[in-house]
N, C-alpha and C positions, 0 to 999 in steps of 0.2 A: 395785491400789495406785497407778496410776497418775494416776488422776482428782484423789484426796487430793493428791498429790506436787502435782499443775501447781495444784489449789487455791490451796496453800498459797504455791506461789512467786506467782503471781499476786496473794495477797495481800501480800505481803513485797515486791513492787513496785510495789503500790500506795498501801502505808504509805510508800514511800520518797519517792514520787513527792509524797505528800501531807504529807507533812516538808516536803520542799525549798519547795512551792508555799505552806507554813504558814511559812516564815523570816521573821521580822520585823523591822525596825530603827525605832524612831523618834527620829527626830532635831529636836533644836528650835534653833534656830541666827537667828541675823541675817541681815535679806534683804537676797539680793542678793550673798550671800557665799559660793559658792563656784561652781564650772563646773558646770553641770547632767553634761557626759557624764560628768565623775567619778562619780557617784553611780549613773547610769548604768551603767556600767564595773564597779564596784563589785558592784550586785546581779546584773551577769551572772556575774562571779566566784565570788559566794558564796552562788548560786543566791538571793534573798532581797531581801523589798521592802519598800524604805528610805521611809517615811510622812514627810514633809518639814515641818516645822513652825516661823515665823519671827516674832519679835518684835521688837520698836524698842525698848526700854532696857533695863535690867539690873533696875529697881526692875520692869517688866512680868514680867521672865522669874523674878523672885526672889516675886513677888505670883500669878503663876501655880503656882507650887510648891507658896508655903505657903497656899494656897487647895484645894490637896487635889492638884492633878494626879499622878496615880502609871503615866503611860507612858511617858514618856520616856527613851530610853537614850543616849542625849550629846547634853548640853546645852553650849551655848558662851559662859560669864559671863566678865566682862572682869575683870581684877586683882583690883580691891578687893571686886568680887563675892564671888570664889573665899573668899578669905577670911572673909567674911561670913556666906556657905553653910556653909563648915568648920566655925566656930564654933557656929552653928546642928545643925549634925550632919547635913547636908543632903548630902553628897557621899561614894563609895566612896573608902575607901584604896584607889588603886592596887598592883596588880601589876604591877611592871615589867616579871617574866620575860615576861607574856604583850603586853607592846610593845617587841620587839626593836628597832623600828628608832630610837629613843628615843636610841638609842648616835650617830646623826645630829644630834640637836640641837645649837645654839649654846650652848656653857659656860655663858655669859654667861647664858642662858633656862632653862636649867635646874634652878637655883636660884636662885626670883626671890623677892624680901621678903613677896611675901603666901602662898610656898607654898612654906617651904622644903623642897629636897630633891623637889620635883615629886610630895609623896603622894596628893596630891589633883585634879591638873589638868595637862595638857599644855601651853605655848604651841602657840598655831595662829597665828597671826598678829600683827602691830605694828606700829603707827602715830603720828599726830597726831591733832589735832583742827585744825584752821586756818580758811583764809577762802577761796572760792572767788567767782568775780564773772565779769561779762558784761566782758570787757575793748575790746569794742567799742565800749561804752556807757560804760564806766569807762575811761577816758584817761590816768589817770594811774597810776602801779604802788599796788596797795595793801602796806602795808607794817605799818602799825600795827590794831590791835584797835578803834582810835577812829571807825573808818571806820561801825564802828554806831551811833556818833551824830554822824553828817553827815545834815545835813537835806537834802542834794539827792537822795538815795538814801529820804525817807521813802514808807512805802508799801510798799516793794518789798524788807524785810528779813526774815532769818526767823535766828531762831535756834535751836541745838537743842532741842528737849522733852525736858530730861534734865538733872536739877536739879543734877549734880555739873558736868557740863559747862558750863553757864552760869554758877554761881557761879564757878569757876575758873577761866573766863577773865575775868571782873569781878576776883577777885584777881590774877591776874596784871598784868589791866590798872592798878592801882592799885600793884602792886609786891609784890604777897603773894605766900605760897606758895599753890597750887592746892586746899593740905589744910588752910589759917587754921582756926582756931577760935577766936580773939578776937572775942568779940560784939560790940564795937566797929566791928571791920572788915567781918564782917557786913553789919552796919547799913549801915555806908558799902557795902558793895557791894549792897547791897537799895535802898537810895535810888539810887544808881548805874544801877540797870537798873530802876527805876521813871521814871527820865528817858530812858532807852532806849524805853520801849512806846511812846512816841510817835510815833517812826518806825518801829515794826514793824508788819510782816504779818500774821503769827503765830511763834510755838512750830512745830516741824516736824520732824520725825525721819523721814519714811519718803516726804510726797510732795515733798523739793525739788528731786529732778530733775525734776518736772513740771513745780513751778511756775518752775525755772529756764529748762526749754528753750522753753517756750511766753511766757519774758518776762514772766510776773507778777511774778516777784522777778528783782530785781536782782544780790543779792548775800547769800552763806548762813556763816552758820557750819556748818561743815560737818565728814566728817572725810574726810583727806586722798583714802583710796583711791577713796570713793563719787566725790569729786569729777572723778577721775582717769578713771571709767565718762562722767562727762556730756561731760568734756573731750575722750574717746576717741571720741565721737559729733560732738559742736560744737566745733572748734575756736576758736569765739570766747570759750571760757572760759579763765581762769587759775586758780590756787591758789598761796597762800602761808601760810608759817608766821608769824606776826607776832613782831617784834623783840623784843616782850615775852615773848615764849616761848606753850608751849599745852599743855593735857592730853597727856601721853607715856601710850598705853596698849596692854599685851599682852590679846589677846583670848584665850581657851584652851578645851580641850574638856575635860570631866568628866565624868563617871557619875554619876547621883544613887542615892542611898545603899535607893531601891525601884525601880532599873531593872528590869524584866522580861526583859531578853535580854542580859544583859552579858556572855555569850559573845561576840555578835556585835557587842556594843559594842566589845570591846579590840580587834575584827578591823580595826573603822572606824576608830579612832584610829589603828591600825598603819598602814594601809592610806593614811590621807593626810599620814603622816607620810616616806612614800617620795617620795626627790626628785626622781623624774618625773611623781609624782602633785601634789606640791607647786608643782613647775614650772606646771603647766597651770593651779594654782589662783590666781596669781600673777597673770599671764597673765591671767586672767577679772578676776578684784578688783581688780587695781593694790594688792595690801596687800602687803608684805612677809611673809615666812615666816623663821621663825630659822633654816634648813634650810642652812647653807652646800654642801650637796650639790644643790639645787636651783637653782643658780642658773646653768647653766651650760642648763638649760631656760628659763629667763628671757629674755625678749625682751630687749634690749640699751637698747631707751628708756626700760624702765622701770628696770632692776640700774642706769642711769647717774646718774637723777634722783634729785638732794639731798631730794627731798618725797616720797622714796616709800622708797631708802635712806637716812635723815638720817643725815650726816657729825654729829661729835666733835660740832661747833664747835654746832649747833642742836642735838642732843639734851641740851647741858649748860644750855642754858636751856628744858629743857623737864621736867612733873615727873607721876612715878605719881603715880594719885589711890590713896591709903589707904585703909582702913578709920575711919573719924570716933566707930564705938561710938557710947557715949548722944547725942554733939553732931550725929547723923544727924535724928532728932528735931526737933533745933533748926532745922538746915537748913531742913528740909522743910516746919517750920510758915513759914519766911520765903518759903519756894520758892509756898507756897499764898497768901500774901498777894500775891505781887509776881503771879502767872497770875489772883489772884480781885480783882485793882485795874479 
């Protein structure tokens, strides 16, 4: 009986063994956006390996989905996403039991307009959009949105690849809200940044710290934290929110509604939802986290800085981008004409 017995356990630890070594997470997220040892850290915890997967706008990661992708177990859509997705039927209702530390969030984040009651997404982070520049080369402080169409700077501008983000600072810079849908304003904001291409570089979402530190661009629209990465490297850059105000946005994680392991999906959310684990992510990004438990892990240059925590006084001129419904459509055919000019 004895040969059977040690068979058997043999086998039953080699199933176990071949569990742990089969754990899988995949994650699809924005580059450049979190601490690599977290994840790290992570999979030595919960024996399990995390497949790391990053895209540059919300319309990629929302066009990768409904293009059939069915592996991804937390995805990270930003506000008006989330909503977006919900609608579509794209995302898990949440259980909260199984994200304890959830009870840690900022009030304020956890009931936010495009998710109320947090059913469908977590905030993971929140920021700006702004302007970041060589202030070596730029002498003077930037302070306005106008600065993309100063022709001393032509050549060397880039603004985001992300049609909500560019129309909305074009409304802001005009005096709109970021979420207009007056086709009049529109218009005006479409011709507006039809006399902008003529000083730009390109559209750019993912190489402008390339072409920033190596001096091919001057100056980016940008969003605050990335900038905060190139600033943290060259000190000869700055970043500012413009007077006019800029896209306010919560980034957040999700489940989509055919994740394959969303077991170990709510382990992930919990897991950087903890404010030493938020700490260190903070720390990597320069992005803010709603985690008021995290901050106390927070290096003190960045918990100090008005452009990375914005005070009262700039977040009241700055505005979530919404859900637009059918006027998305509209956008996008004007977003294709002003890139196909």
């Amino acid at each position: 009986m004895l040969k059977p017995m040690l068979g058997a356990i043999v086998m039953v630890l080699l199933m176990g063994c071949s569990s742990k070594q089969d754990a899988v997470l995949n994650v699809y997220n924005w580059s450049d956006y979190i601490d690599p040892a977290v994840v790290t850290a992570f999979e030595a915890e919960y024996q399990v390996k995390v497949n790391y997967d990053t895209f540059a706008s919300n319309e990629e990661l929302l066009a990768k989905l409904e293009g059939g992708a069915q592996g991804y177990d937390v995805i990270f859509p930003s506000d008006y996403m989330v909503a977006i997705m919900v609608e579509e039927g794209m995302l898990e209702t949440l259980n909260h039991d199984q994200i304890p530390n959830l009870s840690g969030l900022d009030p304020q984040f956890a009931n936010p307009p495009y998710d109320p009651g947090s059913k469908h997404s977590v905030a993971f982070t929140y920021g700006t959009s702004g302007i970041g520049y060589n202030a070596e080369e730029i002498t003077e402080e930037i302070t306005s949105w106008d600065a993309f169409w100063n022709p001393e700077y032509a050549g060397r501008i880039l603004l985001l690849d992300d049609v909500r983000e560019v129309f909305g600072f074009a409304f802001k810079y005009l005096g709109y809200s970021v979420n207009d849908t007056v086709p009049a304003h529109l218009e005006e904001a479409k011709q507006l940044l039809m006399k902008q291409k003529e000083y730009l570089l390109k559209y750019e979402s993912t190489m402008n710290k390339d072409l920033l530190l190596t001096r091919e661009a001057l100056i980016s629209h940008y969003w605050a934290g990335d900038m905060y990465q190139i600033m943290d490297e060259d000190s000869s850059f700055a970043f500012t929110i413009p007077v006019e105000g800029a896209v306010l946005f919560t980034d957040c994680m999700a489940i989509p509604m055919n994740a394959p392991h969303k077991d170990m999906a709510y382990k992930f959310i919990n897991y950087i939802l903890k404010p030493e684990v938020a700490g260190k992510i903070v720390n990597e990004v320069w992005y803010a986290m709603p985690i008021p438990g995290a901050l106390e892990y927070v290096d003190e240059e960045i918990s100090s800085d008005p452009n990375i925590f914005p005070p009262d006084d700039i977040l009241a001129r700055c505005e979530f981008l919404t859900d637009l419904g059918d006027y998305n459509q509209t956008l996008d055919r004007a977003w294709t004409e002003l890139k196909m000019k």
